[in-house]
C-alpha positions as CSV (number, residue, x, y, z in Angstrom):
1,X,12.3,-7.5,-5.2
2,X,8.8,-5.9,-5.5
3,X,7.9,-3.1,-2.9
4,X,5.1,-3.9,-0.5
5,X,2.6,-1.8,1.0
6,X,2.3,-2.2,5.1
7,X,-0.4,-1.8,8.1
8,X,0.2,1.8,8.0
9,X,-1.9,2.6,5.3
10,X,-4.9,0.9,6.6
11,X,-7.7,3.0,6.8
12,X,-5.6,6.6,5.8
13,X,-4.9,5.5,2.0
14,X,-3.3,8.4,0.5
15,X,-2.7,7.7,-3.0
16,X,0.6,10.3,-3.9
17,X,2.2,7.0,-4.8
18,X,0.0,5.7,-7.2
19,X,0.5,8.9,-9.3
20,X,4.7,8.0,-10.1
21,X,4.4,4.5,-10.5
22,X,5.2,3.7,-14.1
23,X,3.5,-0.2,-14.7
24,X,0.4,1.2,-12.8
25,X,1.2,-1.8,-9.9
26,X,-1.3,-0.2,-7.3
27,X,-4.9,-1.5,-6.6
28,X,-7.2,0.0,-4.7
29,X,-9.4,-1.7,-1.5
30,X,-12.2,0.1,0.1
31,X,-9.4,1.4,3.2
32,X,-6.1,-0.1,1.6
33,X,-3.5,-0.4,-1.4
34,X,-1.9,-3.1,-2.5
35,X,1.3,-3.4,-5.1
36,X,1.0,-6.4,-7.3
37,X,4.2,-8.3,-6.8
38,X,4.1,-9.8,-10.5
39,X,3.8,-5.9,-12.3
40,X,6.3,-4.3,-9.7
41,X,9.3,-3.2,-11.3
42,X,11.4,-2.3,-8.4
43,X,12.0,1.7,-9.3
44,X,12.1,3.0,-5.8
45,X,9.5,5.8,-7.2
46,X,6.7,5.1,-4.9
47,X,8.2,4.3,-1.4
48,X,9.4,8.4,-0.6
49,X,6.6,9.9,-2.3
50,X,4.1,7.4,0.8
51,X,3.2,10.4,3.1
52,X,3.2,7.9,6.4
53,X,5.8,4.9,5.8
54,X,3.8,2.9,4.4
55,X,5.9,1.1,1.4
56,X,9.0,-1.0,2.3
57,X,10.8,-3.1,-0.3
58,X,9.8,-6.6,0.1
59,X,13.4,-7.7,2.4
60,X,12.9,-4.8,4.6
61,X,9.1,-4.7,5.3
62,X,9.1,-4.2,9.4
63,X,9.1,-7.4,11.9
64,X,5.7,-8.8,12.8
65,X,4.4,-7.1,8.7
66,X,5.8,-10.1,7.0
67,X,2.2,-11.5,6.1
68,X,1.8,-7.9,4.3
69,X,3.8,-9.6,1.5
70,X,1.2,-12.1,1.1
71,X,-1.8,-9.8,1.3
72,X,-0.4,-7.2,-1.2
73,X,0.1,-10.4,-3.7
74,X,-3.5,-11.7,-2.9
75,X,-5.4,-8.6,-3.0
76,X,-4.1,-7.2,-6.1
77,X,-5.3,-10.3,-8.1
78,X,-8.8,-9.2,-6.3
79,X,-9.1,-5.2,-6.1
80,X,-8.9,-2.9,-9.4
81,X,-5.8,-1.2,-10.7
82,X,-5.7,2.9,-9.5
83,X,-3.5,4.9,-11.4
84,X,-4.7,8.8,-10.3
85,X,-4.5,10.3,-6.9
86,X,-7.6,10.7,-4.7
87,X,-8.1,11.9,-1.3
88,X,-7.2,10.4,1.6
89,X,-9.7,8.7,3.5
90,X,-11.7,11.8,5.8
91,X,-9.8,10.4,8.6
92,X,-6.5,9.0,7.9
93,X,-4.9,11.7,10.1
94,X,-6.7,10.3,13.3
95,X,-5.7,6.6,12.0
96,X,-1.7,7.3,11.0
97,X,1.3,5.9,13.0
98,X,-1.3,3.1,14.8
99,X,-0.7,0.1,15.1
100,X,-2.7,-3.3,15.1
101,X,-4.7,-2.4,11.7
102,X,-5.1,-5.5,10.2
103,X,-8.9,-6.6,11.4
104,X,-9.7,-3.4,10.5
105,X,-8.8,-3.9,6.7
106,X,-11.8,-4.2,4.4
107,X,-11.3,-6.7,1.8
């Protein structure tokens, strides 16, 4: 069951995860991440190191984020591969904990 990464992280994007995933299963939007489903290897590593609760396994992503298991499978064919932290966006703190995200993703 791959792990798959929810609203929370539009438009804040902290990357500690990206940093301890061993396949390199993170890809990188202009104000998201995605896991690719198909490289996912299910090692737990990136879910506690995701600064807002972001990343869920793929049976326990929150009601009403269940089309963030599509997304993260059609954005990573899409958006490049990140594999080293950056910063987060300048300002994630003002955007963390909202809710109703999605139109503001940037594909």
């Amino acid at each position: 069951m791959p792990f798959v990464v929810t609203e929370n992280c539009i438009k804040c994007k902290y990357t500690d995860c990206v940093e301890v995933c061993p396949v390199d299963c993170f890809h990188e939007g202009p104000n998201f991440l995605v896991i690719d489903p198909d490289e996912c290897i299910d090692c737990t590593l990136c879910e506690p190191e995701c600064p807002i609760n972001a990343i869920y396994p793929e049976d326990d992503v929150p009601a009403g984020q269940e089309g963030f298991v599509a997304l993260n499978a059609e954005l990573a064919k899409a958006w490049p591969v990140i594999t080293t932290r950056k910063d987060a966006l300048a300002d994630a703190k003002d955007w963390e904990g909202k809710t109703g995200k999605i139109d503001l993703l940037e594909r």
